[in-house]
mmCIF file of the N, C-alpha and C atoms, coordinates in Angstrom:
data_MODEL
# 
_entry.id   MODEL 
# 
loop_
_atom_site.group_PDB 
_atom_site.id 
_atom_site.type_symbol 
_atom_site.label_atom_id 
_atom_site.label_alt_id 
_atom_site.label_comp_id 
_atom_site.label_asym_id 
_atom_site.label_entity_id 
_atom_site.label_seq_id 
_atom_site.pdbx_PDB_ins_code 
_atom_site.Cartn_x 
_atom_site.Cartn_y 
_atom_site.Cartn_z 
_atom_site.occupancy 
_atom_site.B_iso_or_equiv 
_atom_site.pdbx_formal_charge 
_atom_site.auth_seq_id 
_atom_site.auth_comp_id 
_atom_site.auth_asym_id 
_atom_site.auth_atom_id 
_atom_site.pdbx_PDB_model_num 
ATOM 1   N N  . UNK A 1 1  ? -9.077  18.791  -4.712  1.00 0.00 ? 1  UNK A N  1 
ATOM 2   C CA . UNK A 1 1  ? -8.710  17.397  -4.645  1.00 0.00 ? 1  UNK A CA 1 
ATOM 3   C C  . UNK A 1 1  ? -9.963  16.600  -4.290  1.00 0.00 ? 1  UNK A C  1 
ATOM 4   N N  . UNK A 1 2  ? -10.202 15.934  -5.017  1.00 0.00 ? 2  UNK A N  1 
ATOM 5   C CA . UNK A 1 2  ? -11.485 14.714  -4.699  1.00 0.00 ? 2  UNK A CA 1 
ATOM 6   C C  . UNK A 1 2  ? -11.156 13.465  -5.216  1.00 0.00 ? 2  UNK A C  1 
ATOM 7   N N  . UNK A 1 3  ? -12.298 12.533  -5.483  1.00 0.00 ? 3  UNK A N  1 
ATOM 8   C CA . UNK A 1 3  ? -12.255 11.202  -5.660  1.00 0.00 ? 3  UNK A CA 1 
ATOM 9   C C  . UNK A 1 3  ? -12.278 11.290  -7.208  1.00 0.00 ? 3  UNK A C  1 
ATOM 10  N N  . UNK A 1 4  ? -12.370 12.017  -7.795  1.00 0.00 ? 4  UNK A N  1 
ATOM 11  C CA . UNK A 1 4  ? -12.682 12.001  -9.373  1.00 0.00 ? 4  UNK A CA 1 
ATOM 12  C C  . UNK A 1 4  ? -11.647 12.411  -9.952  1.00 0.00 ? 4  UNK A C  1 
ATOM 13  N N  . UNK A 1 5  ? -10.680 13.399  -9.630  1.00 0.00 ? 5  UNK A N  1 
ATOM 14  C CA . UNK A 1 5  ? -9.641  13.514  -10.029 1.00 0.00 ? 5  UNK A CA 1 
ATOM 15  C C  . UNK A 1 5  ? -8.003  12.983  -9.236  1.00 0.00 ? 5  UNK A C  1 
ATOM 16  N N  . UNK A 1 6  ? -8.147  11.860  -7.859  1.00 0.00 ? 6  UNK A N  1 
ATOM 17  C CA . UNK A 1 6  ? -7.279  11.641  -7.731  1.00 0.00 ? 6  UNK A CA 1 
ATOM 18  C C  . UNK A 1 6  ? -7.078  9.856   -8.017  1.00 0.00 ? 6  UNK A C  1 
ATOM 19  N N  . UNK A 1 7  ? -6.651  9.290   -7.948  1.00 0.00 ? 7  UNK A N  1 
ATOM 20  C CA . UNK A 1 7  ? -6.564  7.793   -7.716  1.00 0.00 ? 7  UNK A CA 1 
ATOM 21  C C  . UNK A 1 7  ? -5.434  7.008   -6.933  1.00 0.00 ? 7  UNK A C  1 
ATOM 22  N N  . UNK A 1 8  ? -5.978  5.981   -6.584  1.00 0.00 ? 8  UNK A N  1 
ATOM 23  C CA . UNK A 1 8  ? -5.058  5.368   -5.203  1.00 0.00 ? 8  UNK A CA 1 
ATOM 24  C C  . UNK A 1 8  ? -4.279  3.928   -5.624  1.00 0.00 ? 8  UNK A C  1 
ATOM 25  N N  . UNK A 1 9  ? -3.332  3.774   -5.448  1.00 0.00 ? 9  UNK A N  1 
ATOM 26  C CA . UNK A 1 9  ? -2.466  2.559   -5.773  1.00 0.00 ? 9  UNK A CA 1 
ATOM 27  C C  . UNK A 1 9  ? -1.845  1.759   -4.614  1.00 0.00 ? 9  UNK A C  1 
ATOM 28  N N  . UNK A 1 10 ? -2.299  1.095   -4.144  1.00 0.00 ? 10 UNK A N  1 
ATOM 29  C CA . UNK A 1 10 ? -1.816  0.149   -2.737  1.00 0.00 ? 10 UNK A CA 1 
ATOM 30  C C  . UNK A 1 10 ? -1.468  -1.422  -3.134  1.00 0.00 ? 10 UNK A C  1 
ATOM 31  N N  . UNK A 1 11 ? -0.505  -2.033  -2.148  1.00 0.00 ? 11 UNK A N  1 
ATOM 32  C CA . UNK A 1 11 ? -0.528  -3.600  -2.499  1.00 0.00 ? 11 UNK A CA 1 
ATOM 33  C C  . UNK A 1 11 ? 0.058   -3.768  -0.818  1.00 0.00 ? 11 UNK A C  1 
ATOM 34  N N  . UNK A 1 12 ? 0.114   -4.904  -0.670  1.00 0.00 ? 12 UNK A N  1 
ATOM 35  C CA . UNK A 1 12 ? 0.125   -5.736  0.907   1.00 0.00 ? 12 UNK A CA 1 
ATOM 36  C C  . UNK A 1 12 ? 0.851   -7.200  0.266   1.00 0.00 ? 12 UNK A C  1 
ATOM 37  N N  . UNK A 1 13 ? 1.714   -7.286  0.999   1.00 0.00 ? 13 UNK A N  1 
ATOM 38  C CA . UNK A 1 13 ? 2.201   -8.749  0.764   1.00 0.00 ? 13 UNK A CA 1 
ATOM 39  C C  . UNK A 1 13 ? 3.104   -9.133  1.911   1.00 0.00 ? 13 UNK A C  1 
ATOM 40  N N  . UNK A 1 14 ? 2.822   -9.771  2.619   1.00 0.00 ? 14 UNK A N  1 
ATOM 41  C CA . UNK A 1 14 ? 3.846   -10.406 3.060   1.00 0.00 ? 14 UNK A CA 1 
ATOM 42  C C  . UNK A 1 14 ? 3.652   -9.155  5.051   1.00 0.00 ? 14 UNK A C  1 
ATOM 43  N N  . UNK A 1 15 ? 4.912   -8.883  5.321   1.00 0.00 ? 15 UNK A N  1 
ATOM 44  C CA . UNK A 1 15 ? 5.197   -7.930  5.685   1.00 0.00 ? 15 UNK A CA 1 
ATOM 45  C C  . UNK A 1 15 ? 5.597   -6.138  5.172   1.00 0.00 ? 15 UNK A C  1 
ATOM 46  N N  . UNK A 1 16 ? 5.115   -6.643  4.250   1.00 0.00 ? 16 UNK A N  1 
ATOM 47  C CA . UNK A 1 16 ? 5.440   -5.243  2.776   1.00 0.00 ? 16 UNK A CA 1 
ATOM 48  C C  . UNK A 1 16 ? 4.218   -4.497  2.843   1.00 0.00 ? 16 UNK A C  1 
ATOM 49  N N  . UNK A 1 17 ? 3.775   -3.066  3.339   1.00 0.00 ? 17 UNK A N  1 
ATOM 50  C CA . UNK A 1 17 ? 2.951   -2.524  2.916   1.00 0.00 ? 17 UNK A CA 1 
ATOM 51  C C  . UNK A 1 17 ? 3.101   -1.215  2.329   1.00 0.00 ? 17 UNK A C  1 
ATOM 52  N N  . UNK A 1 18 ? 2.301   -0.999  0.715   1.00 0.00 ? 18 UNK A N  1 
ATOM 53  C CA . UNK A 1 18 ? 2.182   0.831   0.583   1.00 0.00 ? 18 UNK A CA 1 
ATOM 54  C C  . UNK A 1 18 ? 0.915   1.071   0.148   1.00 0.00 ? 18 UNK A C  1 
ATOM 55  N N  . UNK A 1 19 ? 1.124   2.389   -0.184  1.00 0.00 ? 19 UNK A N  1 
ATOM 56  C CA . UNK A 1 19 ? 0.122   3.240   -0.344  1.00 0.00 ? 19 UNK A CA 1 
ATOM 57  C C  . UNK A 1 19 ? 0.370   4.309   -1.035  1.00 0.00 ? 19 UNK A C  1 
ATOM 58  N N  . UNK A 1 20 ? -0.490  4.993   -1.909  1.00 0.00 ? 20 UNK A N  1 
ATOM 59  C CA . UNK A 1 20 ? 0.273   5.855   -2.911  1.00 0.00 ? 20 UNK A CA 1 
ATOM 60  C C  . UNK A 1 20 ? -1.067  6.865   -3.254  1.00 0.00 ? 20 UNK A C  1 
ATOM 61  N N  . UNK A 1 21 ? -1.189  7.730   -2.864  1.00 0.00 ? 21 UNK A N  1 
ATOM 62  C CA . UNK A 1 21 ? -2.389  8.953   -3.707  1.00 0.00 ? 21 UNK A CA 1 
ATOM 63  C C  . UNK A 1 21 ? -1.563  9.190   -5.105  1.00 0.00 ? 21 UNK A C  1 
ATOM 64  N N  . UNK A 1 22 ? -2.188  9.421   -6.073  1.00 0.00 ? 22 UNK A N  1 
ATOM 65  C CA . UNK A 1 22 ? -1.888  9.938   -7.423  1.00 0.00 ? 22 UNK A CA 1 
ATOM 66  C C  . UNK A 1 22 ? -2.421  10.918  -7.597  1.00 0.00 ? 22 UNK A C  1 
ATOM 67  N N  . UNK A 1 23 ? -2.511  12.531  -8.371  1.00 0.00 ? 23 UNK A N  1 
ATOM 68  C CA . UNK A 1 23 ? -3.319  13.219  -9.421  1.00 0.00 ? 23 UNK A CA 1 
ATOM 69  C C  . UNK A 1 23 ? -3.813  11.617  -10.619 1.00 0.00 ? 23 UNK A C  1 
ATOM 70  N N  . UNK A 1 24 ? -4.576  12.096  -11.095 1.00 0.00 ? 24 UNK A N  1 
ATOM 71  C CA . UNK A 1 24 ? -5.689  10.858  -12.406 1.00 0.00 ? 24 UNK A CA 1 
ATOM 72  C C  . UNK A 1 24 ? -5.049  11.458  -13.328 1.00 0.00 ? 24 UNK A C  1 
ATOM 73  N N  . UNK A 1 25 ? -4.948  12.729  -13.389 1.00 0.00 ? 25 UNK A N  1 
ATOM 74  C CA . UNK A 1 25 ? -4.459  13.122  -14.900 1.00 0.00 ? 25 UNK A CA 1 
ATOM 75  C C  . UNK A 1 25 ? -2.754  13.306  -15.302 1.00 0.00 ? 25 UNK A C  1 
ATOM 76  N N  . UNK A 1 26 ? -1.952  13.601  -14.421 1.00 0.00 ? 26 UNK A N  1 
ATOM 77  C CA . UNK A 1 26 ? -0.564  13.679  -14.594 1.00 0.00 ? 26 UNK A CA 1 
ATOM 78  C C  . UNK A 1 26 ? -0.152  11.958  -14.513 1.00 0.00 ? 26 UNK A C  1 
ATOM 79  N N  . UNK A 1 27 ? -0.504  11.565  -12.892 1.00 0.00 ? 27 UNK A N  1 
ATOM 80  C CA . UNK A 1 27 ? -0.259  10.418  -12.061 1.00 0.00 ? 27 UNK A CA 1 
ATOM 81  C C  . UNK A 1 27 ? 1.277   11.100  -11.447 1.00 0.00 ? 27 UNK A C  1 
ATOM 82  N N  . UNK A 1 28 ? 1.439   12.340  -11.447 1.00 0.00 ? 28 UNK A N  1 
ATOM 83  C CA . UNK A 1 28 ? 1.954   12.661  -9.955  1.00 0.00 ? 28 UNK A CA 1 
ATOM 84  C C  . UNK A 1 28 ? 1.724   12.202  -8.697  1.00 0.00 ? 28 UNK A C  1 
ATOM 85  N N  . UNK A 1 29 ? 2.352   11.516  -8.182  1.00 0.00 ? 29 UNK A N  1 
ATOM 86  C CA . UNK A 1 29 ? 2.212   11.309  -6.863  1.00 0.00 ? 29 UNK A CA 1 
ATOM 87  C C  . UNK A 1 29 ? 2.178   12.309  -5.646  1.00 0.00 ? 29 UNK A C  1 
ATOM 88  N N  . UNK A 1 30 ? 1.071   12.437  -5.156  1.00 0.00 ? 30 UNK A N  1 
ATOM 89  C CA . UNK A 1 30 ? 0.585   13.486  -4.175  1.00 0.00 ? 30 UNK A CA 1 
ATOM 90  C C  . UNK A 1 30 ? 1.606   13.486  -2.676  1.00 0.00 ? 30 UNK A C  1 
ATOM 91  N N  . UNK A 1 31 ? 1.323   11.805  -2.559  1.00 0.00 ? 31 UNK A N  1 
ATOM 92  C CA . UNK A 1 31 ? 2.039   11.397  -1.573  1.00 0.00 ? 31 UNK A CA 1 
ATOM 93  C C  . UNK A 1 31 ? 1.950   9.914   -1.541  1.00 0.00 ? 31 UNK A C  1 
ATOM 94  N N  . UNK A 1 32 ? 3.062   9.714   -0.570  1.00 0.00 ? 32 UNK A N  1 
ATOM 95  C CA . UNK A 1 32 ? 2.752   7.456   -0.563  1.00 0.00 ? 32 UNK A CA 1 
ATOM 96  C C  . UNK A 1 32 ? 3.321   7.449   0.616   1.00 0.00 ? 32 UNK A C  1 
ATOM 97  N N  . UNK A 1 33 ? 3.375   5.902   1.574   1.00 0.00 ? 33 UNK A N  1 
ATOM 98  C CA . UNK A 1 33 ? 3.871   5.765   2.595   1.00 0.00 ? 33 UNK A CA 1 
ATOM 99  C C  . UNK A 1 33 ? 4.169   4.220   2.063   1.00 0.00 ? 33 UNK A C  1 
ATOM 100 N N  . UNK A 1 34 ? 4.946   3.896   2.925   1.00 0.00 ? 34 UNK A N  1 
ATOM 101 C CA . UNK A 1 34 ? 5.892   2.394   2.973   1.00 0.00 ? 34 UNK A CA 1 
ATOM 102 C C  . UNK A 1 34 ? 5.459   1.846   4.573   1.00 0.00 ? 34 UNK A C  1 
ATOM 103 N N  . UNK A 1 35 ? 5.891   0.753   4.788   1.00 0.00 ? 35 UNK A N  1 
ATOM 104 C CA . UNK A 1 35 ? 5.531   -0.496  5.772   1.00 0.00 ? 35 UNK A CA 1 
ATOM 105 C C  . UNK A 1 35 ? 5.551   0.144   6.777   1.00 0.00 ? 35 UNK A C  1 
ATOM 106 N N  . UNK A 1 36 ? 5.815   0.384   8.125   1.00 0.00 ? 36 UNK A N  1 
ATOM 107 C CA . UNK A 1 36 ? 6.079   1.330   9.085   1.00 0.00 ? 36 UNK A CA 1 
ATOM 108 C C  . UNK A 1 36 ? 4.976   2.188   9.237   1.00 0.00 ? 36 UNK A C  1 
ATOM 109 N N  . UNK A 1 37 ? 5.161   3.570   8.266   1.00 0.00 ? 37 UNK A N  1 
ATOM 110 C CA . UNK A 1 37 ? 4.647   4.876   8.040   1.00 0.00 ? 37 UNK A CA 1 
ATOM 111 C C  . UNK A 1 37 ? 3.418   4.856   7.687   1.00 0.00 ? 37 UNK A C  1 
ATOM 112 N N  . UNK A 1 38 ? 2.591   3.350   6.726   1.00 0.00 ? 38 UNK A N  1 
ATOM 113 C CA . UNK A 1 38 ? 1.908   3.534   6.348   1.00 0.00 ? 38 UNK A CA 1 
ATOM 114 C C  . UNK A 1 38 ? 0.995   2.636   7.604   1.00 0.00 ? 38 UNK A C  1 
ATOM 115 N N  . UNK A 1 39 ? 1.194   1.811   7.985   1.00 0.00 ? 39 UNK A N  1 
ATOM 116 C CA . UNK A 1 39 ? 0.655   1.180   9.635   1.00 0.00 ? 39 UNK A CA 1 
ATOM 117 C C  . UNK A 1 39 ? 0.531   2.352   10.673  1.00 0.00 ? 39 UNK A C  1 
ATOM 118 N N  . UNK A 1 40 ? 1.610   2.913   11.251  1.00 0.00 ? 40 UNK A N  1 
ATOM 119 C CA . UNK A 1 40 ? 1.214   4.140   11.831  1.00 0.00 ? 40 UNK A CA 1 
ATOM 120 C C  . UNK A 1 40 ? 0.296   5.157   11.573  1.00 0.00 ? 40 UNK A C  1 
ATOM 121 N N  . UNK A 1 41 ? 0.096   4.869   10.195  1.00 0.00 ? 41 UNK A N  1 
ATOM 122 C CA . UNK A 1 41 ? -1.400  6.180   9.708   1.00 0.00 ? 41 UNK A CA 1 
ATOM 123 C C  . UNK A 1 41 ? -2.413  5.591   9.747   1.00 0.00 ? 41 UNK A C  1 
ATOM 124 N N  . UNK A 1 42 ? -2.436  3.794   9.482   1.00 0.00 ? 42 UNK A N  1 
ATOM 125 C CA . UNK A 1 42 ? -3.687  3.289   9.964   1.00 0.00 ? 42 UNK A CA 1 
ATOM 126 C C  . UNK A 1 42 ? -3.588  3.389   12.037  1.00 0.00 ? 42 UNK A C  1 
ATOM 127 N N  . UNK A 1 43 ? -3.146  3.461   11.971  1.00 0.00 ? 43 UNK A N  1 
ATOM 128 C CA . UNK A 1 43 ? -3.129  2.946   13.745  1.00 0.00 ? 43 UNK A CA 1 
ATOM 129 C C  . UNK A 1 43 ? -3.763  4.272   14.413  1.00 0.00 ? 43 UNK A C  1 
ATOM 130 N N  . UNK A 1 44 ? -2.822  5.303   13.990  1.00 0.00 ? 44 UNK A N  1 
ATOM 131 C CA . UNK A 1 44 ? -3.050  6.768   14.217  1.00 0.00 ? 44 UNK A CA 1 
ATOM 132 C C  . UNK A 1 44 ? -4.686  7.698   14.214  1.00 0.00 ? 44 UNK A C  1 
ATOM 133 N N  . UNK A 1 45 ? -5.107  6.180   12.689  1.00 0.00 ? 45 UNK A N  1 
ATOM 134 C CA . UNK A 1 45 ? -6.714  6.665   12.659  1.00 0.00 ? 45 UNK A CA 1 
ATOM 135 C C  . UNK A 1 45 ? -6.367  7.960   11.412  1.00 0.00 ? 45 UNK A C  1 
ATOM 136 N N  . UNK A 1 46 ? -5.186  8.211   10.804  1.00 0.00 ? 46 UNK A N  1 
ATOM 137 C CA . UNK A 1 46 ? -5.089  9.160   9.505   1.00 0.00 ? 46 UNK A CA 1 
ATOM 138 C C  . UNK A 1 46 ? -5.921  8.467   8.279   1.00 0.00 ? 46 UNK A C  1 
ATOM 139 N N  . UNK A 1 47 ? -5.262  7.060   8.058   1.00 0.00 ? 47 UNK A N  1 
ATOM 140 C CA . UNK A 1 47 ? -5.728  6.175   7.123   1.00 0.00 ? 47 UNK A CA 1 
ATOM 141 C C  . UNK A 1 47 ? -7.159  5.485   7.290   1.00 0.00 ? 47 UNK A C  1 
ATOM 142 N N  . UNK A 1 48 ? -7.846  5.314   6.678   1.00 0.00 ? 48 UNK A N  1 
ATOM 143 C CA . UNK A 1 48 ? -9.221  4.461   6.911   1.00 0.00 ? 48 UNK A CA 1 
ATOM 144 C C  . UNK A 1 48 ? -8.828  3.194   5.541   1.00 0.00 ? 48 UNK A C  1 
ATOM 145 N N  . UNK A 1 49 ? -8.512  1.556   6.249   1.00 0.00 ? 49 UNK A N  1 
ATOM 146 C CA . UNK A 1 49 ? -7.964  0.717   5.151   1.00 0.00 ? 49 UNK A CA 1 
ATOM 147 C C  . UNK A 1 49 ? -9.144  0.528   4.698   1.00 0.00 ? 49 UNK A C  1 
ATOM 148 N N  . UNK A 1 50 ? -10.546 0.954   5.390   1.00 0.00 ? 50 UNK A N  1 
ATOM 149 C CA . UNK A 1 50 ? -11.757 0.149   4.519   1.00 0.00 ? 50 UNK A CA 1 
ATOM 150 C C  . UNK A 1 50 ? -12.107 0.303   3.425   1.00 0.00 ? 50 UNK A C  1 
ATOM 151 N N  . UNK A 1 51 ? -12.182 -0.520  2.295   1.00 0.00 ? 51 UNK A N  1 
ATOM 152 C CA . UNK A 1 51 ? -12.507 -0.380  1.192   1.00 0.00 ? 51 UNK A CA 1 
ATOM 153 C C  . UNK A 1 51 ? -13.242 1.106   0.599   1.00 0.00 ? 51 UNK A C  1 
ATOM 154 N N  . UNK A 1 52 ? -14.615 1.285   1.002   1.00 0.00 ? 52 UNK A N  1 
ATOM 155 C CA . UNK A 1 52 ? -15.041 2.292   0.849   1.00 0.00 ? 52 UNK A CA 1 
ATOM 156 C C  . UNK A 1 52 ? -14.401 3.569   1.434   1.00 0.00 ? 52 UNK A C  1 
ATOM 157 N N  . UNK A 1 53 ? -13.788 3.606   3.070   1.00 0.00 ? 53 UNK A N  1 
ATOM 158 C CA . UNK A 1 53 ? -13.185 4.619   2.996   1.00 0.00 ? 53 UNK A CA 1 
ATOM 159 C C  . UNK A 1 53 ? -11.487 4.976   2.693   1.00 0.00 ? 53 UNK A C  1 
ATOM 160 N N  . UNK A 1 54 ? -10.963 4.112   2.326   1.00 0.00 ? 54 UNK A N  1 
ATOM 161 C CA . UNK A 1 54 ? -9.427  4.247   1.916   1.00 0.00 ? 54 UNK A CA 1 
ATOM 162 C C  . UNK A 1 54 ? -9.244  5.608   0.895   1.00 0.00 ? 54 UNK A C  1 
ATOM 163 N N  . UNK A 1 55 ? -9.458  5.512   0.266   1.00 0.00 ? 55 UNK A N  1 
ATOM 164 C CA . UNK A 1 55 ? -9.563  6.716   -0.991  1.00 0.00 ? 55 UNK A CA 1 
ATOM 165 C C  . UNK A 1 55 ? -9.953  8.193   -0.037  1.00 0.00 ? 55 UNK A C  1 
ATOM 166 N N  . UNK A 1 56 ? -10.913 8.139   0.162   1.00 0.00 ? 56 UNK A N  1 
ATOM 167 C CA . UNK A 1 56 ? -11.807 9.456   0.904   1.00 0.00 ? 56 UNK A CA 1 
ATOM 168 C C  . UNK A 1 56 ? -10.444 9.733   2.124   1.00 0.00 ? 56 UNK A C  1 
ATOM 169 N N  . UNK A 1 57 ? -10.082 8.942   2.616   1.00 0.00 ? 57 UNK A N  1 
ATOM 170 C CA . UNK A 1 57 ? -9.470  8.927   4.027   1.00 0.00 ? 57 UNK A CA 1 
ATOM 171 C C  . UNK A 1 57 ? -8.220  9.955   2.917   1.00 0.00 ? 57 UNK A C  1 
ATOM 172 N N  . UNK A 1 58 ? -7.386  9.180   2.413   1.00 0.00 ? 58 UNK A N  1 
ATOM 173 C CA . UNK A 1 58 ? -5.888  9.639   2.207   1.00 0.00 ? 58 UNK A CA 1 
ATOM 174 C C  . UNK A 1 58 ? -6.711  10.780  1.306   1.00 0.00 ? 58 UNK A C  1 
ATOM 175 N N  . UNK A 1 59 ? -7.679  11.062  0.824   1.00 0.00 ? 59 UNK A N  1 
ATOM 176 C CA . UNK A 1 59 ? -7.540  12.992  0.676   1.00 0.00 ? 59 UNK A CA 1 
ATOM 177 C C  . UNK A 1 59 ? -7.637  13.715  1.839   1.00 0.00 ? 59 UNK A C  1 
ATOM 178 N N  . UNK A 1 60 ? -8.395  13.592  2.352   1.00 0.00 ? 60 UNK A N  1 
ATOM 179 C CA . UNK A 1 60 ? -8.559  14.400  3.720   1.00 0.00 ? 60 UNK A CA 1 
ATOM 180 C C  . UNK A 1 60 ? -7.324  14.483  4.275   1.00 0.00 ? 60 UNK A C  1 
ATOM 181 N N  . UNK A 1 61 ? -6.427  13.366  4.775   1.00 0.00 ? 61 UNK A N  1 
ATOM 182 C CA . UNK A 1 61 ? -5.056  13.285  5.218   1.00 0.00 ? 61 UNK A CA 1 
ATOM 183 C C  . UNK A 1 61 ? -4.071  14.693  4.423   1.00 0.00 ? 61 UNK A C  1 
ATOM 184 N N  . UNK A 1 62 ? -4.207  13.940  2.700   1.00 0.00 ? 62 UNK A N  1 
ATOM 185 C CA . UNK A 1 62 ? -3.469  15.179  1.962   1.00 0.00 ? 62 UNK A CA 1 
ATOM 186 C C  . UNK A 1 62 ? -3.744  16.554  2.509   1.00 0.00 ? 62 UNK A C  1 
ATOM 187 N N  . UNK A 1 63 ? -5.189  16.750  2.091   1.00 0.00 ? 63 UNK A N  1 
ATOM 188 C CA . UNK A 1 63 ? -5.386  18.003  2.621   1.00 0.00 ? 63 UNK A CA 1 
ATOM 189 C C  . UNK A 1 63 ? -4.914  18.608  3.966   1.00 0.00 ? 63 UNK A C  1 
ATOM 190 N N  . UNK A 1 64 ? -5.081  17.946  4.877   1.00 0.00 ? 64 UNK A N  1 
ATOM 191 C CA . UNK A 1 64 ? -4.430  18.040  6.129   1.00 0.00 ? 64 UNK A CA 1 
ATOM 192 C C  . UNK A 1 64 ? -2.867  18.630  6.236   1.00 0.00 ? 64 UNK A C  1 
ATOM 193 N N  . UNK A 1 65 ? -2.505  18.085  5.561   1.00 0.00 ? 65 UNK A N  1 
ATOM 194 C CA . UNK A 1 65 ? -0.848  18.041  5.172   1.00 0.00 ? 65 UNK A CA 1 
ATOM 195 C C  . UNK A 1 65 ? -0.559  19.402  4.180   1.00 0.00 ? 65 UNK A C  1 
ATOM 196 N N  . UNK A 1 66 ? -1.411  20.005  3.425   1.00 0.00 ? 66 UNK A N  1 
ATOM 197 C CA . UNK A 1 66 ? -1.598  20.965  2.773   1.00 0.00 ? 66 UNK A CA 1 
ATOM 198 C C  . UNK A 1 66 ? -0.864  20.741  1.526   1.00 0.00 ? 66 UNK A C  1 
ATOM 199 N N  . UNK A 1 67 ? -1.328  19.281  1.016   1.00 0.00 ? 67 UNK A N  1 
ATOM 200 C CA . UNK A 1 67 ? -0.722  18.903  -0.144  1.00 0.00 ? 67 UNK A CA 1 
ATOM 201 C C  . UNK A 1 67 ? -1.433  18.713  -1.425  1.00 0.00 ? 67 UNK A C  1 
ATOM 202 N N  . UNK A 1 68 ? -2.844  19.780  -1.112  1.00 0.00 ? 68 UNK A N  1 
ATOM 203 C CA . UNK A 1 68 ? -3.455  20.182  -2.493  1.00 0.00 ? 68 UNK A CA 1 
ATOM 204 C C  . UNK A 1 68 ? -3.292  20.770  -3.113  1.00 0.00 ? 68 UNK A C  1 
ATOM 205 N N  . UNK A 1 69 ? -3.778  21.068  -4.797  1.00 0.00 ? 69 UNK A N  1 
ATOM 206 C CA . UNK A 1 69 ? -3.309  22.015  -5.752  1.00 0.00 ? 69 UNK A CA 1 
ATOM 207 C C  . UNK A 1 69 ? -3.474  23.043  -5.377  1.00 0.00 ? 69 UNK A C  1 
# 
């Protein structure tokens, strides 16, 4: 699992937040979190929202979770 073969889909609005890892080539979803779940993983320090590290962050997380191929 890396940055080249996975891709990330997020939006923020309002009080609404997600987050979504994909596979690039199926677009299986690896994993996602919703408003709540996905604040608690930033808070927790799982998630990194910063631009550069958002992506990098939720593989490591996956992996963590043992939700690689």
């Amino acid at each position: 699992m890396t940055i080249n073969n996975t891709v990330v889909a997020s939006w923020h609005e309002r009080d609404r937040d997600y987050i979504e890892l994909m596979w690039k080539d199926t677009e299986e979803t690896i994993f996602e979190a919703w408003d709540e779940d996905y604040r608690g993983m930033v808070e927790d320090g799982f998630i990194d929202p910063r631009p550069r590290r958002l992506h990098q962050s939720l593989i490591e997380y996956a992996r963590h979770m043992g939700l690689a191929r």
